[in-house]
Steps between C-alpha positions, in 0.01 A plus 500: 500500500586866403590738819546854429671648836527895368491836777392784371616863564449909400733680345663841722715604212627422107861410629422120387511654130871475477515128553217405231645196302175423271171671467143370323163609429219308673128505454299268671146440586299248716226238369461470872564731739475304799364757697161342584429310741458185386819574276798308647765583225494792158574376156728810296604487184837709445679609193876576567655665180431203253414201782201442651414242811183433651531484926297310703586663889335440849352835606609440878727846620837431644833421378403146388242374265421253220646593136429311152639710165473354139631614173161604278529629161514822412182595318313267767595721761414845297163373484486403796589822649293732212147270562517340846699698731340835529386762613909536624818408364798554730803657319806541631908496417701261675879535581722286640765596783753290685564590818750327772453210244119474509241530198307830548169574282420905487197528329397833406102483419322703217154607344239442809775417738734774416715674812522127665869369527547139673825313526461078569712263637461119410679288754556121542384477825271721771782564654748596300700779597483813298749807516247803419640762241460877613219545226268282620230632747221349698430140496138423354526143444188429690267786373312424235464784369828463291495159345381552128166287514368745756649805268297378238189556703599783643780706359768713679300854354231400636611445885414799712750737596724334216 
């Protein structure tokens, strides 16, 4: 079985820009959101650049929950995301930073989400130690309000104060 194990974290400052080793446009959207009820997991389709995967992910917060990805074809998942995914598609760019030897994911989100910055950390374990960078801000790995099924629903311009 698939475990993803990621923390997630705001962003204080643009310092991490100087250690960007790859960058990629993302758009993704969810045949299930898994925000109801009697939802236990969402369903996304993402296309990254010219690859696109269909996820299959437990909708339980924490650092820890059930992950399934497969390779889809391409003009399967455009469909997909121009008939079945609306109203919302969540944009975003994606770089990559190592720091202290770790795998960091900055994404910077557009369109509907636009003015949210998140940087991830996948881990092997729960408790894996991480060394935090000076960029990164306030942990929000267990507020929903950040993970990308909810921002589908609900998107960053439309939280209150925001």
């Amino acid at each position: 079985m698939a475990i993803e194990i990621e923390r997630k974290f705001t962003l204080k400052n643009n310092r991490w820009q100087q250690a960007v080793v790859k960058s990629q446009r993302l758009r993704q959207g969810y045949l299930v959101t898994g925000l109801e009820p009697a939802q236990p997991s969402s369903v996304r389709v993402r296309i990254a650049d010219d690859q696109a995967t269909l996820n299959i992910k437990s909708v339980t917060l924490g650092r820890a929950r059930d992950e399934f990805e497969y390779n889809i074809p391409l003009v399967e998942a455009e469909h997909m995301l121009g008939q079945l995914c609306k109203p919302h598609i969540v944009e975003k760019i994606r770089h990559i930073v190592i720091f202290a030897q770790q795998r960091w994911e900055i994404d910077i989100f557009e369109a509907a989400n636009q003015g949210l910055e998140i940087a991830e950390i996948e881990l092997v374990s729960v408790d894996t130690e991480v060394e935090l960078p000076d960029w990164v801000g306030l942990e929000v790995t267990d507020d929903v309000r950040y993970y990308n099924n909810y921002l589908v629903a609900r998107p960053y311009s439309q939280w209150p104060g925001e």
